[in-house]
N, C-alpha and C positions, 0 to 999 in steps of 0.2 A: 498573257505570259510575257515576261520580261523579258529583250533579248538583250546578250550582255558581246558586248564588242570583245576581240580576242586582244590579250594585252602587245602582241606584236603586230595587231593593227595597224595602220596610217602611221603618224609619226609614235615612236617610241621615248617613256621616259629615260629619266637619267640611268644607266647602267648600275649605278652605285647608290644607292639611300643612306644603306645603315652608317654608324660610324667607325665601322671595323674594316664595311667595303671600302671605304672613303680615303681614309687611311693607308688602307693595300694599294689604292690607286697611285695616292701621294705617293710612297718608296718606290713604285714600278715609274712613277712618271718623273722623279729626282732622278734615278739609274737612267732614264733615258737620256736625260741633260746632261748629267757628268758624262756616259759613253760619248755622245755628241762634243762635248767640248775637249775630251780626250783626246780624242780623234782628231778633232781640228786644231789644237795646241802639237801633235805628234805629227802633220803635215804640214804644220806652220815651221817649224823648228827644220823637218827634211829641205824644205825651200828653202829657207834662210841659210842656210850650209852650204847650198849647192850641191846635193850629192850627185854625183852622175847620174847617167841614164845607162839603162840594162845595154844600149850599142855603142855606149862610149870606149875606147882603147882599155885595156885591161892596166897599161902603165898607168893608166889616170885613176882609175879606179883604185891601185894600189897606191897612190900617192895622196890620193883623198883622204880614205882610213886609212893612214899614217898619220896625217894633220888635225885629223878631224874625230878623236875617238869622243872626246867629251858629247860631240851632238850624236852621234848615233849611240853613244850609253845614256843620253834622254830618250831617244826617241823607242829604246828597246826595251827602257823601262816605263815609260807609258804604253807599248804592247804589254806587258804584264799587268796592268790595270786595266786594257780594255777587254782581257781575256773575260773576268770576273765580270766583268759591269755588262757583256755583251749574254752570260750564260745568266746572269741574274735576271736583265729584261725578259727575254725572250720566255723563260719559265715562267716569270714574275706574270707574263703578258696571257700565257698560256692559263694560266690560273683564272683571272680576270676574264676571256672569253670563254671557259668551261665550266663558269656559273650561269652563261644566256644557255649557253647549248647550241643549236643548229648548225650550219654551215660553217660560221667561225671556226665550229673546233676542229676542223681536218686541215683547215689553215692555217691554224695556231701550230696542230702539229709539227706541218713540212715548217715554219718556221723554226720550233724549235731543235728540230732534225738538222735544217739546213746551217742553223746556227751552231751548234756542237761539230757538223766540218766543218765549219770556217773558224772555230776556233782552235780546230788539229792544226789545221793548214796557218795559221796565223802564228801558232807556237813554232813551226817547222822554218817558216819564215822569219819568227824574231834569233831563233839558236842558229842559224846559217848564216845571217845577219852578224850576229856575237861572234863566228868562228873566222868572219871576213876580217872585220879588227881586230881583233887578236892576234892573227895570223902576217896582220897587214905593218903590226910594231915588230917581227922578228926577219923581214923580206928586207933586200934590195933589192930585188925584182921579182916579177911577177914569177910563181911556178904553177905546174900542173895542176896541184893540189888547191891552189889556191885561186886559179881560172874556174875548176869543178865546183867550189863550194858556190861563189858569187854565181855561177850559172843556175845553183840550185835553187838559190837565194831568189833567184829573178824568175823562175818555174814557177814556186809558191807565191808570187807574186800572181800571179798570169793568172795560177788555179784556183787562186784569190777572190776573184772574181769573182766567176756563176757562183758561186757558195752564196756571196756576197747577193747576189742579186734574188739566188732563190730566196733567202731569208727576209732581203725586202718587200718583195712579193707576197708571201707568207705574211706577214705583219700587217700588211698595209689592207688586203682583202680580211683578214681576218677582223680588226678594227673596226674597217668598214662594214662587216655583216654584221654586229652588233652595236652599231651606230656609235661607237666610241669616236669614230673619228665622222670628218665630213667627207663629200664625194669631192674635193681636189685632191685631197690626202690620197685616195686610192688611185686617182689618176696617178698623182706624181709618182705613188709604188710601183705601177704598173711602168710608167714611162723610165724610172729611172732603172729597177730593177729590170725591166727588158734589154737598157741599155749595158749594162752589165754582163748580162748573159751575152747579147752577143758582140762584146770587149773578149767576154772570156771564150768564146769557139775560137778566137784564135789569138788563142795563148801560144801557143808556139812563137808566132811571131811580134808576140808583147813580148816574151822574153829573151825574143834575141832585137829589141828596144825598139819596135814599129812604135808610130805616131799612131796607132790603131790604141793605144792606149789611154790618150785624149778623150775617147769615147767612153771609157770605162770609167775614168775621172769625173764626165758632167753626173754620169749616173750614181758614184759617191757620193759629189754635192748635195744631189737628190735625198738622196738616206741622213744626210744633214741634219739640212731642212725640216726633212717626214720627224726625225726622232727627236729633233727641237722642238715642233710645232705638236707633238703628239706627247711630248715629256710635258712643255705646259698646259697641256690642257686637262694631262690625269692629277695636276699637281693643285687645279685648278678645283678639283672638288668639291661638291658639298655636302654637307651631310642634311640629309632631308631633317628640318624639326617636328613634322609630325607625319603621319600617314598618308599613302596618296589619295587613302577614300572619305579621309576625315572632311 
């Protein structure tokens, strides 16, 4: 009697054969690159500006968005693009692991759970954002109204975070149980997105401007990285030319 190996045996083939899978891989694995460079053109641009920090004097803060509207109307307009390209991966992603089946998919899940809040929380944080400059061309000095917005401004920031980090997580395990990705990939999900989480247990005091925020930063760079390294690699595919058993 012939014994036939189970095909999640040992190591597993390529996820993707057909040329239809290959394809889907390509667009999910382009979305990952553009979020990724979105994101770090939309951090590159907040540095280059200088904007303050959530504990800097509320005078500075108003005198910054005075001077400064042109960069944060880039930087809030590339929050509107990474809204779409963040809710595109994550589905795109979820699709791609709910063709192996197993473990992946409760992971794909919470990713794309976790990713749909982070992108409430990211809308909530670009429109608070908008209402600081806006508010900041009709001030000569700081008011009530406009100390409350900027503090809500730097909440969504804080509660940014765990969003943030559950959905790396989420991605990174889920990838990795259908070998899409390699095992440093889930490490660095695991390391960067832990680091996130706990950036964001204490959100309160990110957003009244701790250096505890620093923490929460490496673990971005992390999600970077993962979604660079994981964008070329679906982008990388092939399409099988002939059968596996041929």
């Amino acid at each position: 009697m012939e014994v036939r190996q189970r095909p999640d045996a040992g190591t597993r083939p390529a996820p993707e054969t057909s040329a239809a899978g290959a394809a889907t891989m390509r667009v999910v694995g382009a979305t990952a690159i553009a979020l990724a460079a979105s994101m770090a053109i939309q951090n590159a641009v907040v540095i280059w500006a200088g904007t303050p920090t959530y504990g800097a004097p509320i005078e500075e803060v108003l005198a910054f968005h005075a001077e400064n509207r042109v960069a944060v109307a880039i930087a809030v307009g590339l929050e509107a693009l990474n809204l779409p390209l963040l809710l595109g991966f994550v589905t795109g992603l979820h699709g791609l692991v709910g063709r192996r089946g197993g473990a992946g998919v409760n992971w794909s899940r919470l990713a794309v759970a976790a990713g749909a809040t982070l992108s409430a929380v990211f809308a909530f944080y670009a429109v608070t954002w908008i209402g600081v400059v806006l508010s900041a061309g009709n001030l000569a000095e700081p008011s009530p109204a406009f100390e409350l917005v900027w503090q809500m401004h730097a909440a969504a920031f804080a509660l940014a975070l765990p969003a943030l980090g559950t959905t790396f997580i989420g991605a990174a395990l889920a990838t990795h149980a259908i070998r899409l990705t390699p095992p440093w990939q889930r490490l660095l999900g695991v390391a960067g997105g832990g680091l996130l989480l706990a950036a964001g247990a204490a959100n309160l005091a990110i957003a009244d401007g701790s250096a505890l925020v620093f923490v929460g930063a490496a673990g971005y760079a992390a999600w970077l990285v993962w979604l660079l390294a994981t964008g070329v690699r679906l982008v990388r595919a092939r399409t099988a030319e002939r059968p596996d058993n041929a």
